[in-house]
N, CA, C, O and CB atoms as a CASP TS submission, in Angstrom:
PFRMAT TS
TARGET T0000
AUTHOR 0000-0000-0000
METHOD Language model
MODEL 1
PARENT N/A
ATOM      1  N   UNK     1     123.724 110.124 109.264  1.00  0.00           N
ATOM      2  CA  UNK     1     123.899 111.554 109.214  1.00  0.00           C
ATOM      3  C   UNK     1     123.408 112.168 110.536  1.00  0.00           C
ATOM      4  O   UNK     1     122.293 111.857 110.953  1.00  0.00           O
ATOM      5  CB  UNK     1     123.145 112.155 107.999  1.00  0.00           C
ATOM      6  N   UNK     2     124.093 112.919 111.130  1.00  0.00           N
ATOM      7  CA  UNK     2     123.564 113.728 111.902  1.00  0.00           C
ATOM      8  C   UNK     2     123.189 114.835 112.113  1.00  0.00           C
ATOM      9  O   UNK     2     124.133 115.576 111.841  1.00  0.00           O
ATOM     10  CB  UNK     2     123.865 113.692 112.391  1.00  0.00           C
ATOM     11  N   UNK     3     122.007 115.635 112.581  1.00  0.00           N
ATOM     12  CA  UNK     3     121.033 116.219 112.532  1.00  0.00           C
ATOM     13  C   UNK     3     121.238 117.029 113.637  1.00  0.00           C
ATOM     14  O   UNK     3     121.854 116.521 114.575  1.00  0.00           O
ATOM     15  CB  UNK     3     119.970 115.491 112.436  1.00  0.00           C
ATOM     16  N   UNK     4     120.793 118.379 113.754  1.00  0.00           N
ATOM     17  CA  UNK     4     120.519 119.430 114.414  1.00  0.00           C
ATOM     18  C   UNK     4     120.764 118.898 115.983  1.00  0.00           C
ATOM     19  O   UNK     4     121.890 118.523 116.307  1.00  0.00           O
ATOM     20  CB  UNK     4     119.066 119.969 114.006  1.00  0.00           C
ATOM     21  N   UNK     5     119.637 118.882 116.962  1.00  0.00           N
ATOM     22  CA  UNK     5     120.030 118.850 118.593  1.00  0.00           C
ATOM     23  C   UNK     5     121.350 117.199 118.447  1.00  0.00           C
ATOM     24  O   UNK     5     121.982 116.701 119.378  1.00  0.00           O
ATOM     25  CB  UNK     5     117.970 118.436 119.953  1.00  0.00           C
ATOM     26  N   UNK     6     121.351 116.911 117.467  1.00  0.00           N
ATOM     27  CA  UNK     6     122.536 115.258 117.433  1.00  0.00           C
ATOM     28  C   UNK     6     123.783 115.923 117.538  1.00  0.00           C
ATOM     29  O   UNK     6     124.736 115.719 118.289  1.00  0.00           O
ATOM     30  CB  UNK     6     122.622 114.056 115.698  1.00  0.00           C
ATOM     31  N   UNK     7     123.511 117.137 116.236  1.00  0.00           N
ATOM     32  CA  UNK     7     125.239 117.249 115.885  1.00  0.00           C
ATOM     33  C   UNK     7     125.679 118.331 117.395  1.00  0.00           C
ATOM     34  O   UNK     7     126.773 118.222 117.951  1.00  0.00           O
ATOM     35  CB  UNK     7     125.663 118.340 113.808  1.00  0.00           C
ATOM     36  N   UNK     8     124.615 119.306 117.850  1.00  0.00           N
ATOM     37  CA  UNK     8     125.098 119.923 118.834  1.00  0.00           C
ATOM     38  C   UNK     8     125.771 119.422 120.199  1.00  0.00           C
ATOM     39  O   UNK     8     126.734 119.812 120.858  1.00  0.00           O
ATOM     40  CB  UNK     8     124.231 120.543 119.039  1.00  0.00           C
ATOM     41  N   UNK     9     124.524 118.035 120.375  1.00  0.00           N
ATOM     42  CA  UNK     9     125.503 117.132 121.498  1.00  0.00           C
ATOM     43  C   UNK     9     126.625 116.575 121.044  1.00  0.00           C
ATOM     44  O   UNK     9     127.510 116.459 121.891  1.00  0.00           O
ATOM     45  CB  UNK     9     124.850 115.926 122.109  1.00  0.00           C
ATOM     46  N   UNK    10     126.806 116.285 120.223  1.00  0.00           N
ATOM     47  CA  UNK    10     127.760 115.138 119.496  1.00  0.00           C
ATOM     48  C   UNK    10     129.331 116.629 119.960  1.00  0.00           C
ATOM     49  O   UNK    10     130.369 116.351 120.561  1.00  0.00           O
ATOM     50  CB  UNK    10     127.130 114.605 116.953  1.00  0.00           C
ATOM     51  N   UNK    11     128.992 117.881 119.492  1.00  0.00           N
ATOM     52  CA  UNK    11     130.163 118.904 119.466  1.00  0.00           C
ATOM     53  C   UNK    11     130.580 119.047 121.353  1.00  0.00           C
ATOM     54  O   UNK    11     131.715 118.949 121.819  1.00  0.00           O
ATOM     55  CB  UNK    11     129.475 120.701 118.581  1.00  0.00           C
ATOM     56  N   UNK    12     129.184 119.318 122.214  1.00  0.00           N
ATOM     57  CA  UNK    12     128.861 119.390 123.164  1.00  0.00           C
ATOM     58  C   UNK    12     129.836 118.265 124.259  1.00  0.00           C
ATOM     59  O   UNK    12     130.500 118.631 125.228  1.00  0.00           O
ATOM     60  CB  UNK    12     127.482 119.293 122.940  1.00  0.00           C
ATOM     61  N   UNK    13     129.723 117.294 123.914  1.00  0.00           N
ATOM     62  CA  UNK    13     130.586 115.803 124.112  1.00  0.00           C
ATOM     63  C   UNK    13     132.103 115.875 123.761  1.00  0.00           C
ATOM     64  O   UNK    13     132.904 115.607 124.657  1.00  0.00           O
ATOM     65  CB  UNK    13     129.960 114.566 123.060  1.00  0.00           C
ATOM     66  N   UNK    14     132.664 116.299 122.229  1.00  0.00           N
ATOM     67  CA  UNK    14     133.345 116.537 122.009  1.00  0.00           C
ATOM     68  C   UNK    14     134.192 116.968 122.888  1.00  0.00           C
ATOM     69  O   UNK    14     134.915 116.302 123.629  1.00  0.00           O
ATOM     70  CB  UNK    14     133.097 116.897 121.355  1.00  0.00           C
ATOM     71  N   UNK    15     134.024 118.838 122.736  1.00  0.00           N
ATOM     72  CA  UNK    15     134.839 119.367 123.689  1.00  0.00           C
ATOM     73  C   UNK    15     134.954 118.714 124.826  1.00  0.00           C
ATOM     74  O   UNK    15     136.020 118.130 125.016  1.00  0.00           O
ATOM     75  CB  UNK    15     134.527 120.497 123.961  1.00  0.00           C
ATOM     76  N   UNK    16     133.907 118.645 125.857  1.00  0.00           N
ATOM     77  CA  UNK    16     133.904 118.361 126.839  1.00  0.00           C
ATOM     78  C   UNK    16     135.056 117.488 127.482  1.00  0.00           C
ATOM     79  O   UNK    16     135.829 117.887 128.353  1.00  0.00           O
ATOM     80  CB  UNK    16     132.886 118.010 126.856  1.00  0.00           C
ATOM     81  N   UNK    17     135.039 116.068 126.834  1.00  0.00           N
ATOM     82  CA  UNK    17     135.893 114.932 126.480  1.00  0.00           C
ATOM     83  C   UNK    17     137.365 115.633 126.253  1.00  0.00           C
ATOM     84  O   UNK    17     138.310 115.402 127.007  1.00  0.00           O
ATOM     85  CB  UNK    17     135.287 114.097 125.078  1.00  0.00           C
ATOM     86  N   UNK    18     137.438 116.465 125.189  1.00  0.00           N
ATOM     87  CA  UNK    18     138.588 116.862 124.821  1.00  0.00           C
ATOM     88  C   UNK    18     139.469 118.125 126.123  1.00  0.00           C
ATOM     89  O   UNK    18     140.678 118.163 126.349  1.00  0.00           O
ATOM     90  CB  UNK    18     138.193 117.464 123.265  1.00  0.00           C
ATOM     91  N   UNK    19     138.656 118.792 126.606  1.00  0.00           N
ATOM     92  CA  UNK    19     139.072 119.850 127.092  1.00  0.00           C
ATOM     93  C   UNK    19     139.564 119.360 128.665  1.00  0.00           C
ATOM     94  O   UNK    19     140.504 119.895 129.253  1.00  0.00           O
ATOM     95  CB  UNK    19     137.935 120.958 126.939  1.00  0.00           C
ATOM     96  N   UNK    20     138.807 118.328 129.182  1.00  0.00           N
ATOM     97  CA  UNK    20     139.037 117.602 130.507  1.00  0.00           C
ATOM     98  C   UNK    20     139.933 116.672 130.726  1.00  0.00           C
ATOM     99  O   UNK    20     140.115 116.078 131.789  1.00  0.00           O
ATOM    100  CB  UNK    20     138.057 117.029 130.887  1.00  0.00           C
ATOM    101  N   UNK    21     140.859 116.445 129.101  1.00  0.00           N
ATOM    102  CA  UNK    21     141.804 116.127 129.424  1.00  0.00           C
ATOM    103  C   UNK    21     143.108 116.359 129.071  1.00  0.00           C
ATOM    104  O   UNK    21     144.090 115.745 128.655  1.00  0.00           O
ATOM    105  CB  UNK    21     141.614 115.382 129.428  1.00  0.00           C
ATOM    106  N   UNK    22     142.676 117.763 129.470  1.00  0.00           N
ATOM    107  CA  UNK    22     144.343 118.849 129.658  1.00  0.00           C
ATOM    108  C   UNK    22     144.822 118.380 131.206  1.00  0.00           C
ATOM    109  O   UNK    22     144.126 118.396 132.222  1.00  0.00           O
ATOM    110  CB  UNK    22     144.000 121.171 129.686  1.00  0.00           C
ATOM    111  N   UNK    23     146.247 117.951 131.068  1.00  0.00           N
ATOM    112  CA  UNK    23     146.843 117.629 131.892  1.00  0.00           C
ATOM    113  C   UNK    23     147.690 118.693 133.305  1.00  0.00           C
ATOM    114  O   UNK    23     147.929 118.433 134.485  1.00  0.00           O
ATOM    115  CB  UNK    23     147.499 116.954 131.068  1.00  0.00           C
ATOM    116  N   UNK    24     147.996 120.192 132.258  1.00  0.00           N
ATOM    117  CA  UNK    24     148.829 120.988 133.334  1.00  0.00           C
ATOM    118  C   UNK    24     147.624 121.873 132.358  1.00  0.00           C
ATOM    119  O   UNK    24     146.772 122.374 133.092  1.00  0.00           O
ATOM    120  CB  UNK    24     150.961 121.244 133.483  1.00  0.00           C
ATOM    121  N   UNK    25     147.452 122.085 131.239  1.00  0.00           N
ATOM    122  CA  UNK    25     146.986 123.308 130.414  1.00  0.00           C
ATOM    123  C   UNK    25     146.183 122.927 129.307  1.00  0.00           C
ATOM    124  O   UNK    25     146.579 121.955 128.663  1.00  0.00           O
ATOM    125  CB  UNK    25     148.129 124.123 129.867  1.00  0.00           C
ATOM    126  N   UNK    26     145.044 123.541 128.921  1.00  0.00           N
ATOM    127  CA  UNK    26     144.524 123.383 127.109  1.00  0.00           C
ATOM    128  C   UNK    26     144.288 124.505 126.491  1.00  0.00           C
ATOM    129  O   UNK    26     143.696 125.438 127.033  1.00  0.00           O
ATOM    130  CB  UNK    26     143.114 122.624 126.777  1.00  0.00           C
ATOM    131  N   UNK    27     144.714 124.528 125.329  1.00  0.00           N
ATOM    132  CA  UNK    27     144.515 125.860 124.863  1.00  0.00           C
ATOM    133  C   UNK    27     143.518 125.659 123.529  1.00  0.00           C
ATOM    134  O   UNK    27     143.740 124.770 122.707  1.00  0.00           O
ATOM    135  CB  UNK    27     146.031 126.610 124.524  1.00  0.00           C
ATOM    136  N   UNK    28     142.385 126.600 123.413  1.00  0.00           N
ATOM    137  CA  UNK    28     141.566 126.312 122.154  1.00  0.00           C
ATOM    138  C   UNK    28     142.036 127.584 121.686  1.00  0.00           C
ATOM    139  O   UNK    28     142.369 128.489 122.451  1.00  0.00           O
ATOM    140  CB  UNK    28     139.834 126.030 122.219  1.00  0.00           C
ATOM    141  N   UNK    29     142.076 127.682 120.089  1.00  0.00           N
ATOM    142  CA  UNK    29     142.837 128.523 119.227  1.00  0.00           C
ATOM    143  C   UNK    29     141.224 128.890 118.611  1.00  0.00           C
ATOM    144  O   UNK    29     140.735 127.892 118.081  1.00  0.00           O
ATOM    145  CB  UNK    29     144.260 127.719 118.116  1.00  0.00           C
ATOM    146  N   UNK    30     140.617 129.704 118.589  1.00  0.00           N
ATOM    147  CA  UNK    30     139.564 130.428 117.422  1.00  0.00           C
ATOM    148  C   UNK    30     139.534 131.459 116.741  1.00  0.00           C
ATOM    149  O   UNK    30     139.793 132.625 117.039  1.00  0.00           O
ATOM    150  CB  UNK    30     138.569 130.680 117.747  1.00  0.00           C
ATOM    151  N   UNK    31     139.015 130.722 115.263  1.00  0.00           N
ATOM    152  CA  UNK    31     139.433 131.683 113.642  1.00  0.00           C
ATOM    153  C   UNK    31     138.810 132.668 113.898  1.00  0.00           C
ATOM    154  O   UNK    31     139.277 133.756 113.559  1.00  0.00           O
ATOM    155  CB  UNK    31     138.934 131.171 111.992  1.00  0.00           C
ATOM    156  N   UNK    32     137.434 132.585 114.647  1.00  0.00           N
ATOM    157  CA  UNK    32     136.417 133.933 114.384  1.00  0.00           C
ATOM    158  C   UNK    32     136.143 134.300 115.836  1.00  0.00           C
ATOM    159  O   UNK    32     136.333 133.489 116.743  1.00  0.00           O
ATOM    160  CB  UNK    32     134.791 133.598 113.451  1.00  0.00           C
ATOM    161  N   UNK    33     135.613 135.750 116.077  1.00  0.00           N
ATOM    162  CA  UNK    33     135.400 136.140 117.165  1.00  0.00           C
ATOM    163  C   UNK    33     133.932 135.808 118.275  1.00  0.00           C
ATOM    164  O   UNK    33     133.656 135.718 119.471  1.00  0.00           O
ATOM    165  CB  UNK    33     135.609 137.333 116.807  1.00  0.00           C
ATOM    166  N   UNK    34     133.213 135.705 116.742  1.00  0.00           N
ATOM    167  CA  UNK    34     131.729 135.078 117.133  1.00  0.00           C
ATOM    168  C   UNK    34     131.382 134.124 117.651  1.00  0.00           C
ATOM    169  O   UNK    34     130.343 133.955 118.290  1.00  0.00           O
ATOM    170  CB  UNK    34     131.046 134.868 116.377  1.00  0.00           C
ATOM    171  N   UNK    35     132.408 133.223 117.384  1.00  0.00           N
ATOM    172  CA  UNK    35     132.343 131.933 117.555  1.00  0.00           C
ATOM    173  C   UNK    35     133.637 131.637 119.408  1.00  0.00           C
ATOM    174  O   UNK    35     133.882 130.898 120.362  1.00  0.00           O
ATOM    175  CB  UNK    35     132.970 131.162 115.668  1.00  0.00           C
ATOM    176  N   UNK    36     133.871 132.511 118.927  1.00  0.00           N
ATOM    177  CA  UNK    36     134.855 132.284 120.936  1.00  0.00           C
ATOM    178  C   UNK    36     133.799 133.332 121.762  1.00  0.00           C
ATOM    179  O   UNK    36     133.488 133.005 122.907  1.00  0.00           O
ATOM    180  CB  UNK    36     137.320 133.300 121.169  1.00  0.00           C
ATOM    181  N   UNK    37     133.440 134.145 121.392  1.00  0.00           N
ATOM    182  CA  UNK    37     132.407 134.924 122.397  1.00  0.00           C
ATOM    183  C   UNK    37     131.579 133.486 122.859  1.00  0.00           C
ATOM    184  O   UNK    37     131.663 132.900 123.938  1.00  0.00           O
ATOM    185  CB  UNK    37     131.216 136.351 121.476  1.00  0.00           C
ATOM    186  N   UNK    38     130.770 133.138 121.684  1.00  0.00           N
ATOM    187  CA  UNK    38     129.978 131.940 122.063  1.00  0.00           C
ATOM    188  C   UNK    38     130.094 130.662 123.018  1.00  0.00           C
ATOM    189  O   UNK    38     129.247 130.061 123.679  1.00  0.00           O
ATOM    190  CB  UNK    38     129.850 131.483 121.091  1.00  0.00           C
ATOM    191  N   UNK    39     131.228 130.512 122.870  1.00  0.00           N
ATOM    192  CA  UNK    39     132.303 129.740 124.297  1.00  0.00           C
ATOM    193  C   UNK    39     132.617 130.229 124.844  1.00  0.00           C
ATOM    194  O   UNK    39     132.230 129.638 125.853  1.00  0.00           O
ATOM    195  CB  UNK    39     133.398 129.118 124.365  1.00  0.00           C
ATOM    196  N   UNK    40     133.184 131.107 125.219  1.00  0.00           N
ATOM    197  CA  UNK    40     133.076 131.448 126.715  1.00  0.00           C
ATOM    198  C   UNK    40     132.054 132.189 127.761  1.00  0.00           C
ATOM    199  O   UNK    40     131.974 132.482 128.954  1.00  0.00           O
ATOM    200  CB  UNK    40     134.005 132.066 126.842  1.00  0.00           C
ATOM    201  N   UNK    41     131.023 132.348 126.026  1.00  0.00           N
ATOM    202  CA  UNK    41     129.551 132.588 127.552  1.00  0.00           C
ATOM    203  C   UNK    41     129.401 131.364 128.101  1.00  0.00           C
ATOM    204  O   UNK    41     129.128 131.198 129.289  1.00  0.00           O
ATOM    205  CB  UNK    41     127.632 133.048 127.052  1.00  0.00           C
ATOM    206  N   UNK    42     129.627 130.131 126.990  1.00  0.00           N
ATOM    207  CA  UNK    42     128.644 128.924 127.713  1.00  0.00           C
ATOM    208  C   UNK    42     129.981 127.967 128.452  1.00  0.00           C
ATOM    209  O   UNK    42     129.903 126.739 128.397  1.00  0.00           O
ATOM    210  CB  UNK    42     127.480 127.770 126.235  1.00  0.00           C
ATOM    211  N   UNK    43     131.158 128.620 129.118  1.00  0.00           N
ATOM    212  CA  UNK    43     131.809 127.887 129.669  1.00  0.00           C
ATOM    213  C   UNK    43     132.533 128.801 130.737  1.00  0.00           C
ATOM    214  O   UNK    43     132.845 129.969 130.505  1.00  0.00           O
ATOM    215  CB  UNK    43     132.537 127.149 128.750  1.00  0.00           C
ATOM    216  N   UNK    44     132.772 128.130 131.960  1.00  0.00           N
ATOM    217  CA  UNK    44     133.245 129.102 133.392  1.00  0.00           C
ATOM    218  C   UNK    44     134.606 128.832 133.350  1.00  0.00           C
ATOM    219  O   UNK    44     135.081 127.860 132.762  1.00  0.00           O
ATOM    220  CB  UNK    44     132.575 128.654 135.073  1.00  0.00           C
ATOM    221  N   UNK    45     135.201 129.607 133.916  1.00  0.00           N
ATOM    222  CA  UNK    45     136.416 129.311 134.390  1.00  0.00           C
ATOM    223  C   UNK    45     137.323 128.883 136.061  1.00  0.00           C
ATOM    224  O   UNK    45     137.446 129.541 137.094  1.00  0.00           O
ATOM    225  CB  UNK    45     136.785 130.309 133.903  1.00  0.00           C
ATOM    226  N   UNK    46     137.637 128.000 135.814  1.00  0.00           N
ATOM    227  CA  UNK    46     137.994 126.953 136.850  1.00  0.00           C
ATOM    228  C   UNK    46     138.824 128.187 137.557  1.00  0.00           C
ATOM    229  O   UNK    46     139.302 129.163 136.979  1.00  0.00           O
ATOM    230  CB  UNK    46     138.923 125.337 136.294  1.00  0.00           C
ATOM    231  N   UNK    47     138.879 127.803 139.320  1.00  0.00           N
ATOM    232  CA  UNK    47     139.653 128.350 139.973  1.00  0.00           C
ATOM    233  C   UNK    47     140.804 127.965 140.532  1.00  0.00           C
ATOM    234  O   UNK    47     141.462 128.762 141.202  1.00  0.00           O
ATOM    235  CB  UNK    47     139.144 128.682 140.583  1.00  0.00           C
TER
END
């Protein structure tokens, strides 16, 4: 089972992994607003 600072890296990794391998584009789709504010404080945008 994984546990608090586990499951955050474990999500942390996730994306990361997932998002770096958009080839021309990636698009993340989010249900709630709280939860995309929260990503894109903690992520920059490439130039």
């Amino acid at each position: 089972m994984v546990k608090g600072r586990d499951f955050l890296q474990l999500v942390k990794n996730t994306c990361r992994v997932l998002l770096g391998r958009g080839m021309n584009a990636c698009y993340v789709y989010f249900m709630d607003k709280e939860t995309e504010r929260y990503f894109r404080s903690r992520t920059r945008k490439a130039n």
